[in-house]
C-alpha positions as CSV (number, residue, x, y, z in Angstrom):
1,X,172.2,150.1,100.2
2,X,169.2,150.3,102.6
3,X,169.7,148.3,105.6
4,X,167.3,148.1,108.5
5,X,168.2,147.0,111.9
6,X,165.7,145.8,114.3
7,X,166.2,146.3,118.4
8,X,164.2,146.0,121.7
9,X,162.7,142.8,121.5
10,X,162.3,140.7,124.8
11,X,160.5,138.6,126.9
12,X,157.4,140.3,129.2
13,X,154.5,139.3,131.1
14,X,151.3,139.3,129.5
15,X,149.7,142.9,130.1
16,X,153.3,144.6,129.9
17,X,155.1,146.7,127.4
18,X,157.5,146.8,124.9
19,X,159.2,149.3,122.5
20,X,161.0,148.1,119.4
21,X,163.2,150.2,117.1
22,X,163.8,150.0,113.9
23,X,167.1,152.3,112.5
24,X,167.4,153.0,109.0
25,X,170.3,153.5,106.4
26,X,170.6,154.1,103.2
27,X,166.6,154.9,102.8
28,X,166.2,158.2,101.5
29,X,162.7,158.0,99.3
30,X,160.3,161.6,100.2
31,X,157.3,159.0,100.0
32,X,157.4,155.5,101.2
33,X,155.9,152.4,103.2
34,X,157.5,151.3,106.8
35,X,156.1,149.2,108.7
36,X,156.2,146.2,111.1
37,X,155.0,142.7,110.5
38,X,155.4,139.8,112.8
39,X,155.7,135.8,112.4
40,X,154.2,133.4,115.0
41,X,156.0,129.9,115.0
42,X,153.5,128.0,112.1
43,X,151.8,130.6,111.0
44,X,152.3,133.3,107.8
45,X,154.1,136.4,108.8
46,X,151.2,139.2,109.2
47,X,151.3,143.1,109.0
48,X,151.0,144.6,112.6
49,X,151.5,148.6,111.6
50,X,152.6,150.9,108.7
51,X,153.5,154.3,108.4
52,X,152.3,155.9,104.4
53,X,154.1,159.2,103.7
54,X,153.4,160.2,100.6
55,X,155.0,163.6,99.5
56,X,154.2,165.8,102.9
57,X,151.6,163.7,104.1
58,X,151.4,160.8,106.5
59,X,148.8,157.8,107.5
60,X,149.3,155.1,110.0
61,X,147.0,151.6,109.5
62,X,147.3,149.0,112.3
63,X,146.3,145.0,112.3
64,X,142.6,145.1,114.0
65,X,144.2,142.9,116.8
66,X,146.7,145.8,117.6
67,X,144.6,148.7,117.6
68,X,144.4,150.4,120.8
69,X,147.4,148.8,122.4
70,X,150.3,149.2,119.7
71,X,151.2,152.7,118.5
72,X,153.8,153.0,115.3
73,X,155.6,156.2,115.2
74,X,158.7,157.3,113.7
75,X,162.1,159.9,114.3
76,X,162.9,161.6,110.8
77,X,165.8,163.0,112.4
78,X,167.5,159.2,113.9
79,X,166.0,157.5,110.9
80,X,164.1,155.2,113.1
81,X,161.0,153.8,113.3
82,X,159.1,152.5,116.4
83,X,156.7,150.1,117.8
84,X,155.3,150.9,121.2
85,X,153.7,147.8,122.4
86,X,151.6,148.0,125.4
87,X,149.0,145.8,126.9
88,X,151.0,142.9,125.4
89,X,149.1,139.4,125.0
90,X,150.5,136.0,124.2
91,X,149.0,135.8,120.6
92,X,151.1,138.9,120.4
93,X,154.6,136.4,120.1
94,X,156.2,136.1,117.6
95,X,159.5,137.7,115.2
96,X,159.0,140.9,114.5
97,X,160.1,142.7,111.5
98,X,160.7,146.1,110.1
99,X,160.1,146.6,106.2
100,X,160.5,149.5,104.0
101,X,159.7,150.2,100.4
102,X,158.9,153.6,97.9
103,X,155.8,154.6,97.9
104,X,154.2,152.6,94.8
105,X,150.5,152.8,93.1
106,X,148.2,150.2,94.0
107,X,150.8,149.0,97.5
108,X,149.0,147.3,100.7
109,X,150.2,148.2,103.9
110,X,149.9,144.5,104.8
111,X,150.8,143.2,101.6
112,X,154.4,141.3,102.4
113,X,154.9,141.8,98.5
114,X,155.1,145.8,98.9
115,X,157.9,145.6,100.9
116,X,161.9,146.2,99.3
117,X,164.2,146.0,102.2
118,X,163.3,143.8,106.1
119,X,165.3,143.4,108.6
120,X,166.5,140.2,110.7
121,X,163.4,140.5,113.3
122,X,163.6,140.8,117.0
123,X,161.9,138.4,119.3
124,X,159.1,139.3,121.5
125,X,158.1,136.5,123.4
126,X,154.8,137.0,126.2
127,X,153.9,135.1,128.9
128,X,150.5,134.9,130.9
């Protein structure tokens, strides 16, 4: 059973950082999708960043409004995946999820429908 528990949430000033985890069990596909998405109150839950492996090869894709300030990154050996968030605005607050799934033909990274297993989120809340 694949569970995915998100951490490291919190409230920050705008221009600070963050660093959510993301630790894995049960997951144990060679080629996959993780990633993050993240859900501002009243609007649809959007991807922020997604790791592709597929056989020995990796990608990472990030949201336009992310690139250059979030990096996604992950530790094979803990099983965890990570979202360093710096330069943190307040259109960046909202729940933030992990999600998994096997690699599949024809998958969007950004696609919410790609995604098998998500976690319960973690709030990241920023203030100016």
């Amino acid at each position: 059973q694949v569970q995915l528990v998100e951490s490291g949430g919190g409230s920050v000033q705008a221009g600070g950082s963050l660093r959510l985890s993301c630790a894995a069990s049960g997951y144990t596909y060679k080629s996959y999708y993780m990633g993050w998405f993240r859900q501002a109150p009243g609007k649809e839950r959007e991807g922020v960043a997604a790791i592709i492996v597929y056989f020995n090869g990796g990608s990472t894709y990030y949201a336009d409004s992310v690139k250059g300030r979030f990096t996604i990154s992950q530790d094979n050996a803990k099983n965890t995946l990570y979202l360093q968030m710096n330069s943190l605005k307040p259109e960046d607050t909202g729940m933030y999820y992990c999600a998994a799934a096997p690699w599949k033909y024809g998958g969007r990274w950004y696609n919410e429908g790609t995604y098998n297993y998500w976690g319960q989120g973690t709030q990241v809340t920023v203030s100016s």
